[in-house]
C-alpha positions as CSV (number, residue, x, y, z in Angstrom):
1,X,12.0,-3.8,-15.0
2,X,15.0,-4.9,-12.9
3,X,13.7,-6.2,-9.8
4,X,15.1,-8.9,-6.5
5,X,12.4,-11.5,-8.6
6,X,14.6,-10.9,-12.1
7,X,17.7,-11.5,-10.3
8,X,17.2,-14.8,-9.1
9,X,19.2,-14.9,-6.1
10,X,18.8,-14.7,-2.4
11,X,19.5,-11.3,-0.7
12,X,20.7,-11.4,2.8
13,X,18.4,-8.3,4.1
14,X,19.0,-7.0,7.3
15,X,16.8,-8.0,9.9
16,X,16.4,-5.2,11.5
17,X,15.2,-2.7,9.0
18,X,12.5,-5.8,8.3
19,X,11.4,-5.7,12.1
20,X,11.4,-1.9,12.0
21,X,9.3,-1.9,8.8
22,X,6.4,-4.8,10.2
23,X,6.5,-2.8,13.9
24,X,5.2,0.5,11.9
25,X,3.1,-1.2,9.5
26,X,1.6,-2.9,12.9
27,X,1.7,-0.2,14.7
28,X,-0.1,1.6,11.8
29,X,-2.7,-1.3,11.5
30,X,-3.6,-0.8,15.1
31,X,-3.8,3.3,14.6
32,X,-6.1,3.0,11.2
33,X,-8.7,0.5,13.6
34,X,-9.1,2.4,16.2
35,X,-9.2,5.9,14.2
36,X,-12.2,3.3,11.9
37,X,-13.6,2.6,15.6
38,X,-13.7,6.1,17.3
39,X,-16.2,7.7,14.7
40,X,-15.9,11.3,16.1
41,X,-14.6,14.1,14.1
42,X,-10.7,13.8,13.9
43,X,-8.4,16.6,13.5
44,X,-5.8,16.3,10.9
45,X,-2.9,15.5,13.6
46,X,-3.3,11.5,12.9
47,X,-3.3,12.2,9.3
48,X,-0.1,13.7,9.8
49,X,1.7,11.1,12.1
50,X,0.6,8.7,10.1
51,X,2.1,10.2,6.9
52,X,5.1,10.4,8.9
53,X,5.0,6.6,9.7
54,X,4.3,6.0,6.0
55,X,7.0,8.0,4.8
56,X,9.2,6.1,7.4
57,X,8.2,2.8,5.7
58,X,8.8,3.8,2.7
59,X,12.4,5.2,3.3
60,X,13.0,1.5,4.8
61,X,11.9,-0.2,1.7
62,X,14.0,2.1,-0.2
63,X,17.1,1.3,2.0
64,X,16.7,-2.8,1.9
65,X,16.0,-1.6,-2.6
66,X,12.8,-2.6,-1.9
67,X,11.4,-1.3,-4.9
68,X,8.5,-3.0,-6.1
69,X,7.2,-3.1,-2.6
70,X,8.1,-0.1,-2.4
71,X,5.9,1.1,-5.6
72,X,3.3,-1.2,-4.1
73,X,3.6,0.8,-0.7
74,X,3.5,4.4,-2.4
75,X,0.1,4.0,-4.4
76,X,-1.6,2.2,-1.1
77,X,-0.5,4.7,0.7
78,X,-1.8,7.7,-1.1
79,X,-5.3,6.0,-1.4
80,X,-5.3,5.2,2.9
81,X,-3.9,9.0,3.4
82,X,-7.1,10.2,1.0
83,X,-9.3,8.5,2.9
84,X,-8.2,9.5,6.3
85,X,-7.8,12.8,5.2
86,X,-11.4,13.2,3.6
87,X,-12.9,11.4,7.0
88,X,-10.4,14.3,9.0
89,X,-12.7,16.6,7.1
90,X,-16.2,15.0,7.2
91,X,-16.5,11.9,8.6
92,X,-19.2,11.2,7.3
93,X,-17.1,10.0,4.2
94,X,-16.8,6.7,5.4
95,X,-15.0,4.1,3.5
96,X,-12.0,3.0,6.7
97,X,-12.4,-0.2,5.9
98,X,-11.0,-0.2,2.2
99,X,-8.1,1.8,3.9
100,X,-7.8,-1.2,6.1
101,X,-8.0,-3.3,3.9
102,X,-5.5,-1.8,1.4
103,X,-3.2,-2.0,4.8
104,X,-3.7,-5.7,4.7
105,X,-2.9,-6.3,0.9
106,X,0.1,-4.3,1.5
107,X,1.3,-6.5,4.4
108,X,0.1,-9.6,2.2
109,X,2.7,-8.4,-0.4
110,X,5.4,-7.8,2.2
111,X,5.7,-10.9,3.8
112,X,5.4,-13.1,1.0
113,X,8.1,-11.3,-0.9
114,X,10.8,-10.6,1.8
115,X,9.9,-14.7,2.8
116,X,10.9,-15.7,-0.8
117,X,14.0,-13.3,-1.1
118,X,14.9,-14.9,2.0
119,X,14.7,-18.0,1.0
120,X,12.1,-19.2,3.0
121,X,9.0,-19.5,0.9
122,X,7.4,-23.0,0.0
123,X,6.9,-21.1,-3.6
124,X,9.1,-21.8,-6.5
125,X,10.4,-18.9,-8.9
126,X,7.3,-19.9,-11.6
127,X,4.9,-20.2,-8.2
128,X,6.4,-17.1,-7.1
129,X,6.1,-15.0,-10.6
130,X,2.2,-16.2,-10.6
131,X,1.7,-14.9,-7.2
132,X,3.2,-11.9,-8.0
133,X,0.8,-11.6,-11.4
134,X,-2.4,-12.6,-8.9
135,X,-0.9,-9.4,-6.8
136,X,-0.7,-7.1,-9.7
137,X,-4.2,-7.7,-10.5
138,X,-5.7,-7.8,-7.2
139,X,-3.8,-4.2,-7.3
140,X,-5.8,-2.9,-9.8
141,X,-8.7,-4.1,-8.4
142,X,-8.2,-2.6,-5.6
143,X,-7.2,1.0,-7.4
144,X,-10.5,0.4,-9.8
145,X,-12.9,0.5,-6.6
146,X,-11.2,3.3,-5.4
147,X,-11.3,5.7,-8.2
148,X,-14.7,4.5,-9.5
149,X,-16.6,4.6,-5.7
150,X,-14.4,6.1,-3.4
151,X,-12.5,9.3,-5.1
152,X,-14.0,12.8,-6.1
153,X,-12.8,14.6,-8.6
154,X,-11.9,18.0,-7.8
155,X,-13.4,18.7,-11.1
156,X,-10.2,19.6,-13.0
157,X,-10.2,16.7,-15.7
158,X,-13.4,15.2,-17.4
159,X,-14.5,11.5,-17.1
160,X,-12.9,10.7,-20.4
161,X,-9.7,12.4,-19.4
162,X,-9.1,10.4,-15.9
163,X,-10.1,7.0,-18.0
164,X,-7.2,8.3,-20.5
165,X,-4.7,8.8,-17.8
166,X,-5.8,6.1,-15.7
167,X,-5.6,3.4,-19.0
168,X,-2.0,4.9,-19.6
169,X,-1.3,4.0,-15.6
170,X,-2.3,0.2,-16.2
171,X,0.0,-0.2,-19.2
């Protein structure tokens, strides 16, 4: 894996893209409350602007070669777009609060990545490289709960075939 940590140098990144990225993940934030608050039916128009937003942040992580964040960023985002788009359908579905909280990990990640490439993080690399570990299995975590309580199967693979593919994904 060649990544900013491997490299062991700081990046000058440019400040705006940053800005841009923490305005829409903000601005995102605030959307994902208040479509958690609302608790009428929604129409599938916010699950559209906020793919858009999402695929806005994740052409700004790609620009600044963000790209564990930006692997990071991908897999949150599919899980928060599944859930707004199940609670579009029926919303009874529930679970805006893990999308929120996926949000949050996301933003965890962010800051205390671009503040060490920037050179202004109290961690050292070691610190740093065991932060990024506690990440990575926070991550998985995270993506455990959601496929064991939160995703349905369309039906197309059997239990032992998703805990195959799933295994496969961890390695």
């Amino acid at each position: 894996m060649n990544s900013n940590i491997e490299k062991n140098i700081t990046i000058d990144y440019d400040e705006n893209i940053i800005t841009t990225i923490k305005e829409i993940i903000k601005k995102g934030v605030k959307k994902l409350e208040s479509f958690v608050k609302l608790k009428t039916k929604p129409d599938l128009s916010f699950y559209a602007e906020l793919e858009k937003e999402f695929d806005e942040i994740t052409s700004k992580l790609e620009e600044l070669e963000l790209w564990m964040e930006r692997r990071y960023f991908l897999s949150i985002e599919d899980k928060i777009l599944y859930i707004v788009y199940e609670n579009s359908n029926n919303p009874d579905f529930g679970h805006c609060n893990f999308a929120l909280e996926l949000l949050n990990f996301f933003i965890e990640i962010f800051k205390t990545n671009t503040k060490f490439y920037k050179g202004e993080s109290e961690f050292n690399q070691k610190e740093f490289t065991d932060h990024q570990n506690y990440f990575k299995k926070r991550y998985h975590e995270y993506r455990s709960v959601f496929y064991q309580e939160i995703y349905q199967s369309s039906g197309e693979y059997g239990e032992n075939e998703l805990y195959e593919f799933l295994k496969e994904l961890k390695e």
